[in-house]
N, C-alpha and C positions, 0 to 999 in steps of 0.2 A: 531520410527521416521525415515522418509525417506530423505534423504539427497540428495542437487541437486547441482550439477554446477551451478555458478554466471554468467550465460553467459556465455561467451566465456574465461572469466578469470581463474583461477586455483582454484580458493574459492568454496569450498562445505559449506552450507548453511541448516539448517534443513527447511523442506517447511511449518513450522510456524515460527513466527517471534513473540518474546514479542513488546509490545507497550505499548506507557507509557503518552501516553495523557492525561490519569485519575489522571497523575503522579502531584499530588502541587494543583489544583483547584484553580487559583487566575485566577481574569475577567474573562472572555468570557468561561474560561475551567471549569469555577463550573458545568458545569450546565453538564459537560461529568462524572467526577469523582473528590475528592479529597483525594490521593491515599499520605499516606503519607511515611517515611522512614522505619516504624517496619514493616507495611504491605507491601511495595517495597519487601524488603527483601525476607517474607514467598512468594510473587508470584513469582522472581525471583528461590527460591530454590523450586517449584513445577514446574516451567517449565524445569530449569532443570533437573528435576528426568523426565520431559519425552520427555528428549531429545534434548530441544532445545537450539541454540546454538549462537545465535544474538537477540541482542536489538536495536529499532526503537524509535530515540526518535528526536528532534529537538530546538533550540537556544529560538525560539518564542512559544514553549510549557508551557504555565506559565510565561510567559517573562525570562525565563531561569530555574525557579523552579526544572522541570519536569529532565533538563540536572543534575541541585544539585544531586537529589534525585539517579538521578543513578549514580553519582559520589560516591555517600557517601555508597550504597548497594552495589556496587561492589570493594570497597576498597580494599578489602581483597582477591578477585577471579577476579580480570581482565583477568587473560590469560585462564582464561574459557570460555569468550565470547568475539565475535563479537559486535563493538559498532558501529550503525550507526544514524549518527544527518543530522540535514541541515541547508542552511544558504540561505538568502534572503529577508524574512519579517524586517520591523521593532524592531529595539531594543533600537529605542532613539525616541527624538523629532528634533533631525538633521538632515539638509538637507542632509548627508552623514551616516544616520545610517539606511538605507533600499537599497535594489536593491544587481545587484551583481556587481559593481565597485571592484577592486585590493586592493581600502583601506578596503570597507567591510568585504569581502572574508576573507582578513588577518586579520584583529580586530576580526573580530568574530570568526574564528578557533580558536585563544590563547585565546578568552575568553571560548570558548566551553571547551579547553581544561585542562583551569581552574576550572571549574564545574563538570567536568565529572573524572576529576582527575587522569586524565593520561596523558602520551606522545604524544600516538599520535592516530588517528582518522581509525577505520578500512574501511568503507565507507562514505565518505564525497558528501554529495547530494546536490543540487543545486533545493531549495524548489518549486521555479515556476520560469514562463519567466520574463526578466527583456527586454523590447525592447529599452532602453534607454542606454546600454552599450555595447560593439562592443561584438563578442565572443571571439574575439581575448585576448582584457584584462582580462575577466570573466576565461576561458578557461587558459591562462598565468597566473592568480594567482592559481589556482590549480597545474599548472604545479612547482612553488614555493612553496608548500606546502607540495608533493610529493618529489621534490626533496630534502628536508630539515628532509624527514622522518616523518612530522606531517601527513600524510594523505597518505596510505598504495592502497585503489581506491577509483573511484569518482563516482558519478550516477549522476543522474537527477529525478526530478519529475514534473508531469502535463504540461510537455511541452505537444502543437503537432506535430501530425506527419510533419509538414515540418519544425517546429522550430527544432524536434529533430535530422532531418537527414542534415539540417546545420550546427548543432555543429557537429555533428560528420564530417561531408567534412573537416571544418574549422580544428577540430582536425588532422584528417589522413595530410590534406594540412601541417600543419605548425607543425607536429608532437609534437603535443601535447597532453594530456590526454584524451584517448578514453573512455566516459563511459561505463562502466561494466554490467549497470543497468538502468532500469529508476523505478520509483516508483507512481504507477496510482491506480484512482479508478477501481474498476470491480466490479461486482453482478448479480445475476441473475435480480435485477430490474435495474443495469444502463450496459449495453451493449455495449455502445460507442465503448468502447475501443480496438472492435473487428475491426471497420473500419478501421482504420490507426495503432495504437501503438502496438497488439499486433503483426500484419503483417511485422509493421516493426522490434520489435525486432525478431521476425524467421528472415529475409532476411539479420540484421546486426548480428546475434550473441551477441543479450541481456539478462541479465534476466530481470526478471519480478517481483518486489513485488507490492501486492496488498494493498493498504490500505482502510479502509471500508468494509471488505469484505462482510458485513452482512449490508450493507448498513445502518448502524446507528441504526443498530437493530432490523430495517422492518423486516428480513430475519429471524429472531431468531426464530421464534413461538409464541412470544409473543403479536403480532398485527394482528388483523383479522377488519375487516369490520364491523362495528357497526350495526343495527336495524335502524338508522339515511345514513346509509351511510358512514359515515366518519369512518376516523383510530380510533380504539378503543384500549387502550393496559396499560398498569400496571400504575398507577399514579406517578409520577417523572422521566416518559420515556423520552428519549432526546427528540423522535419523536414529542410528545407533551409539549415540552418545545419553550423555543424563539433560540434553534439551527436550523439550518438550511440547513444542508450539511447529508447527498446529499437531492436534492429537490425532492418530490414527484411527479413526474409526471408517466400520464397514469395509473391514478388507478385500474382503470376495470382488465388491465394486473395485474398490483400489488397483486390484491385480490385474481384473478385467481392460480398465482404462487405459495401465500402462500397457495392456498388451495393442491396446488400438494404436497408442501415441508410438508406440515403438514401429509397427506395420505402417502408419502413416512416414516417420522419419527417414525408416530407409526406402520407401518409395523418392521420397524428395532428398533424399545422399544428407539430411542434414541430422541433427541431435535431435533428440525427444526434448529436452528444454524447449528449443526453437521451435516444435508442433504445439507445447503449450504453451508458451506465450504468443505464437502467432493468432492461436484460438480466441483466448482473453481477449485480442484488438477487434474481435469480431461482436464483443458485447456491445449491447443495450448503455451509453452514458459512461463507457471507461473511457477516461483520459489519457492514463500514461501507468505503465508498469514501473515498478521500481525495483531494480534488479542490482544485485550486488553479490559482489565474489571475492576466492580466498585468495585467488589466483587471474594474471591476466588473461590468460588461456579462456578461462570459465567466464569474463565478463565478456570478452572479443564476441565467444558464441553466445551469448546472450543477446547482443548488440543487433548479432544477424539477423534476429528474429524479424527486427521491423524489416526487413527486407522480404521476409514469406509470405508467400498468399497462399491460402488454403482454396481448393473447391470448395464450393457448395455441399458437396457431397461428404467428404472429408471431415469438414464444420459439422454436419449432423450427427457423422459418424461420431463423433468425439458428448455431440451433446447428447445423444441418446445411450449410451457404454457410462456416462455419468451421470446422468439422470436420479435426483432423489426421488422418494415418493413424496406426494404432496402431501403439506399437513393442513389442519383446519386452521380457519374457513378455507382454506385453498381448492380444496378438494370438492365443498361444497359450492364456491362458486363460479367453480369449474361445470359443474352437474345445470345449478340455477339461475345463474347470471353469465352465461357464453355470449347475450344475444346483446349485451351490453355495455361493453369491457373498452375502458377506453386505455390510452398509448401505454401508462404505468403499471395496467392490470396485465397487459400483454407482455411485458417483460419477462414475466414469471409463467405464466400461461398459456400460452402460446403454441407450446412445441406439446403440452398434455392436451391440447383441444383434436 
């Protein structure tokens, strides 16, 4: 297992990440896994035997279920891992029990903390945008959390690029808690995140965890194009469930990709997962994948990933079969500023030059 720098932080980090979504199965999460405390346990002690050294989990996972379970499995080995949740989503029916408000932030840390059954919080993440709160408050209850020893660093997730690079002014302005990290989709079928998030963590000295990497399982090997046209794939797939993240769009690319990820897999005897997650380690400022399953079978080979190397060759194959079109300005300062493009502009641009 290869170990990375947290961005700019001190923190080494293995470049997978458990994840624990499957973790409880209550509402909306049945339909991902219902992953209970014996088996928490055995996939916790199989990721560590390969290496890995941080857990992904979050408050509104199971409406806190997911936080229990890894309270209750890591009782005994907390200072073997990295614990990282987040706060944001709803966790009541009060007008003050969503968003990221000072009361929030701090209610919901002590109750995380309560769950997860420790001290204190090693990455404390900030789930999505909240535009109804200054960042001044948002950003100042972390910085009280931090200072009180409950929460060691902070990140972010699914912000964008100019939501993210105003916390961070706000922060440096009023010396306040800089995030370490932000925490985004990526895949070879959703790409976005080349435009803005990954350019900007290169330019700010971020990491990067991915979550979805396998895009909800498109990416696995498991779904090809049907005789009908449509996704066809193992029966109780998320994909073909009432979930909904990430959306399917541009199928034609979709089908094309798996058909590369699938030609590359069985060249290497291994799974289509493992060709797209071994891809993602090849990005521009990723950290660490966050990979999580219904089943031990499905994290084992997930696990394996860090172990593959792709060619050169292979890498391009993958990045040009997924390839968006670029949008503006992209497109235009592809055409007028080539001769100028420093390390962040080339992240995105790069492979269109």
């Amino acid at each position: 297992m290869e170990y990375r720098q947290l961005g700019n932080s001190g923190l080494r980090i293995s470049t997978l990440t458990m994840g624990t979504m499957t973790f409880g199965g209550s509402g909306n999460f049945a339909a991902i896994g219902n992953t209970g405390v014996d088996a928490a346990r055995r996939q916790f002690d199989l990721c560590r035997d390969h290496g890995v050294n941080i857990v992904d989990t979050a408050n509104m996972y199971s409406a806190g279920v997911s936080e229990e379970i890894v309270g209750e499995a890591l009782e005994n080995s907390r200072a073997d891992w990295l614990i990282a949740t987040k706060v944001r989503f709803p966790m009541g029916d009060g007008p003050n029990d969503a968003g990221l408000s000072r009361h929030h932030i701090l209610n919901q840390a002590e109750a995380s903390l309560r769950r997860l059954r420790t001290d204190y919080i090693d990455l404390y993440q900030l789930h999505e945008w909240d535009g109804h709160t200054r960042l001044e408050e948002t950003l100042g209850a972390l910085e009280t959390l931090v200072q009180q020893g409950k929460v060691r660093y902070v990140g972010v997730s699914n912000y964008t690029g100019w939501q993210l690079l105003k916390a961070l002014g706000v922060a440096e302005r009023d010396r306040l808690p800089r995030f370490s990290s932000e925490q985004i989709y990526y895949s070879l079928h959703g790409r976005e995140a080349e435009n803005e998030l990954l350019p900007a963590a290169v330019d700010q000295g971020l990491g990067v965890l991915v979550w979805s990497p396998l895009a909800g399982g498109l990416l696995s090997g498991k779904y090809t194009r049907g005789d009908d046209g449509q996704l066809q794939g193992p029966a109780g797939g998320r994909q073909l469930s009432d979930w909904s993240e990430p959306p399917i769009d541009y199928p034609d690319r979709l089908f094309a990709t798996i058909d590369v990820i699938r030609k590359i897999a069985d060249g290497h005897g291994v799974s289509g997962a493992q060709v797209s997650l071994a891809w993602l380690l090849t990005r521009p400022a990723v950290t660490s994948l966050i990979v999580g399953a219904r089943t031990e079978e499905q994290l084992a080979d997930n696990l394996a990933a860090a172990e593959l190397t792709l060619s050169d060759d292979e890498v391009a194959a993958l990045e040009q079969v997924s390839r968006p079109p670029l949008l503006y300005p992209y497109w235009h300062q592809r055409a007028a500023a080539s001769d100028r493009l420093g390390a962040p502009d080339r992240v995105l641009l790069d492979p269109y030059l």
